[in-house]
C-alpha positions, 0 to 999 in steps of 0.5 A: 161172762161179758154182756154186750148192749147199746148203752150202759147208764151208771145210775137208776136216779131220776137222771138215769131213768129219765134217760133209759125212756129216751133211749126206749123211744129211739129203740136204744138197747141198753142197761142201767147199773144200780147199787141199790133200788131204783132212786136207791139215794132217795130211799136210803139217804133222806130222812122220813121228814123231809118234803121236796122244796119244789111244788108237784109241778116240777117233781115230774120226769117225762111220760109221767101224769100231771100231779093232782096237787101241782102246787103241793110239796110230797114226801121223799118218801113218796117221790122214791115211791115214784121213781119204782113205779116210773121205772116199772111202768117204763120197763126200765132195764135195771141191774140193782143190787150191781155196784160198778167197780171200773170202767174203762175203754179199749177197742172202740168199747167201754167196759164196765166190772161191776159186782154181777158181771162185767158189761161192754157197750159203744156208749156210756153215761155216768147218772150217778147224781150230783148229791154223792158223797157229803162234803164234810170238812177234813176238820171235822176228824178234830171233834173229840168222839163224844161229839156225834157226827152226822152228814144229812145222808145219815140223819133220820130225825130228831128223836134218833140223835143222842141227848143233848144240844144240836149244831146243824153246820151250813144254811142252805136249804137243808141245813135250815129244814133241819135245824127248824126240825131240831129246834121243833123237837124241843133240842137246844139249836145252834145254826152255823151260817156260811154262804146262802140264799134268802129266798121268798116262799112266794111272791106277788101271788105265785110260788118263786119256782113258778116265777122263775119257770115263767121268767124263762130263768130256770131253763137259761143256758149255762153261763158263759164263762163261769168256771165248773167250781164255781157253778158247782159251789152255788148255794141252794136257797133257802126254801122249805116244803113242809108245812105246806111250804111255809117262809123260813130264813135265818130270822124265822129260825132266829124267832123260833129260838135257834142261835145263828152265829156264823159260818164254822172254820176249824175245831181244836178239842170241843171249841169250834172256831168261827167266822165273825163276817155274819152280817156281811154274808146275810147282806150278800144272801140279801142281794142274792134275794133281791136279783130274784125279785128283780128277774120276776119284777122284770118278766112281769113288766116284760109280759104285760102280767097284772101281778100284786105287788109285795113291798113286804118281799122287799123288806131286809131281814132282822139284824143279826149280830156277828156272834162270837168268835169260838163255840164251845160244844161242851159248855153249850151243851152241844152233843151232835154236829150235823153236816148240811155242808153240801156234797162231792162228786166221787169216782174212784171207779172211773179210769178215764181221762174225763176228771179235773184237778178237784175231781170234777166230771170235765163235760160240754153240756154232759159231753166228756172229753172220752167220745161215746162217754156223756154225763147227766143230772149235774147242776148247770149241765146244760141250763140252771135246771139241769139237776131239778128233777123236771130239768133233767128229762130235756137234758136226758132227750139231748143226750140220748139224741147223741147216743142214738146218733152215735150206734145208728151211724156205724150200721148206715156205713156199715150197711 
């Protein structure tokens, strides 16, 4: 049998039970389809060590209450937590357990089989999230099998990995939270470096993410011009909340007696090829650092702020050395490799002529070619926040405002 509703939302993240409230609000009939829990990713594909990057302040989705410690750093473990109170508090109507195997679109209606039942609906919203499946390189199946292989969804901790040495492969901000947490456990730590950001913790008095949010940079609309790949293939910077969120980098990392070389390229048998540009990335990552500090010097001139100033902010990292060339896992003592090397987007579900030639959702600020279909809670969307947890409830309201305009203009005409 074939339900029927206003919207069907793919997803119970944060994007899509941010969304479910809009549509609420505007007394929107609809239903969200969930593989799992409510937030099933941040229940089942983070380890119990890792603590949000952005303070409390950020990590709050529309109606909820301030945070008691805005400046703090919670658990995933607890913002998953979270998102099943948001969704219980806000009558979310979510199908869990309801894996989605098709949507398609015929007679005015999209229509949704899924492993409990097929639904039919005027609208939809694809809010199955950015981080879906781990991008690891097709290399990769070149390693020998005695070399464990983990993408981040996989790894659960230190202590869980086999014996042996540890090569974390990526440099954003989950691959330097992992191999800081590595390194702690007492493993021998080899740190692969490709593109990445060198970010301040904190600067002039304030947390970064305080900054830009004041300096209007975080809700800045979508470049112009910037093609989907490249806004999508951005790296994260480098920040990390544990600790209280103290300052990590590859020089910290490098201190704590992790060994950087440069990013990973190829593999034949238990040599892994690398690149030897590492200097020049991190005085890329070092530019990239510096347009940050500008954007806030910047704002803090504009706006008149008294604001210490932080000649320390400005300092370049310690020189790093190139490195060589090839990495032998075996000789090195290297067990596992660990993919911190970003995700992708797949749709294998989806049959609509909505996805460009990587396989990329095609969308003008979450609007699909397809008209009824929308997207949320992909990064750059609508601003450079649209993917933060706090970003994605003013992009939730934009996108319910279409829907409801969408199912309310049939019954004007109709009445």
């Amino acid at each position: 049998m074939q339900r029927h509703t206003g919207a069907i939302i793919i997803g119970a993240g944060q994007a899509g039970l941010a969304l479910s409230r809009s549509l609420t609000l505007r007394g929107v009939e609809h239903v969200l389809l969930e593989r799992g829990r409510p937030g099933e990713r941040w229940h089942s594909e983070r380890w119990p060590g890792l603590r949000l990057l952005t303070p409390d302040w950020m990590n709050r989705l529309p109606g909820m209450a301030p945070p008691k410690a805005p400046s703090g750093f919670m658990h995933a473990t607890a913002f998953a937590a979270t998102l099943d109170a948001y969704a219980q508090r806000h009558a979310a109507p979510v199908e869990t357990g309801c894996e989605v195997t098709s949507l398609s679109h015929d007679d005015g209606c999209f229509r949704v089989a899924t492993s409990r039942g097929d639904w039919s609906a005027p609208a939809a919203v694809i809010a199955s999230g950015a981080c879906d499946q781990a991008a690891v390189p097709a290399w990769a199946t070149e390693l020998p099998a005695d070399i464990e292989q983990l993408a981040t969804t996989r790894y659960r901790g230190a202590e869980g990995l086999d014996p042996g040495g540890v090569l974390v492969v990526g440099a954003s901000a989950t691959g330097v939270q992992i191999a800081a947490e590595v390194r702690a456990s007492g493993r021998k730590t080899v740190l692969a470096v490709g593109r990445h950001v060198r970010s301040p913790r904190r600067y002039r008095g304030k947390d970064v993410f305080e900054w830009l949010e004041l300096a209007g940079f975080l809700s800045d609309p979508r470049p112009f011009g910037v093609s989907a790949e490249k806004l999508m293939s951005l790296p994260s910077m480098q920040l990390t909340g544990s600790s209280g969120g103290r300052a990590i980098g590859l020089a910290t990392l490098a201190e704590a007696g992790i060994r950087v070389v440069g990013r990973a390229l190829d593999a034949a048998g238990h040599s892994i090829r690398l690149g030897t540009d590492l200097p020049d990335e991190i005085i890329r990552a070092e530019a990239r650092r510096q347009t940050l500090l500008r954007v806030i010097d910047h704002h803090v001139a504009l706006a008149g702020l008294r604001a210490p100033e932080d000649p320390g902010a400005w300092a370049p990292p310690a020189p790093i050395p190139a490195g060589p060339a090839r990495l032998d896992l075996r000789a090195d003592g290297i067990r596992t490799v660990i993919w911190a090397t970003g995700f992708r987007r797949r749709y294998p579900w989806l049959h609509l002529p909505v996805l460009d030639a990587r396989g990329e959702l095609i969308t003008d600020g979450g609007v699909t070619p397809v008209p009824g279909l929308f997207a949320l809670g992909l990064p750059y969307m609508r601003h450079r926040s649209s993917a933060f947890i706090h970003g994605v409830g003013r992009d939730a309201d934009a996108i319910a405002a279409r829907i409801h305009a969408q199912i309310a203009l049939p019954r004007h005409l109709a009445a």
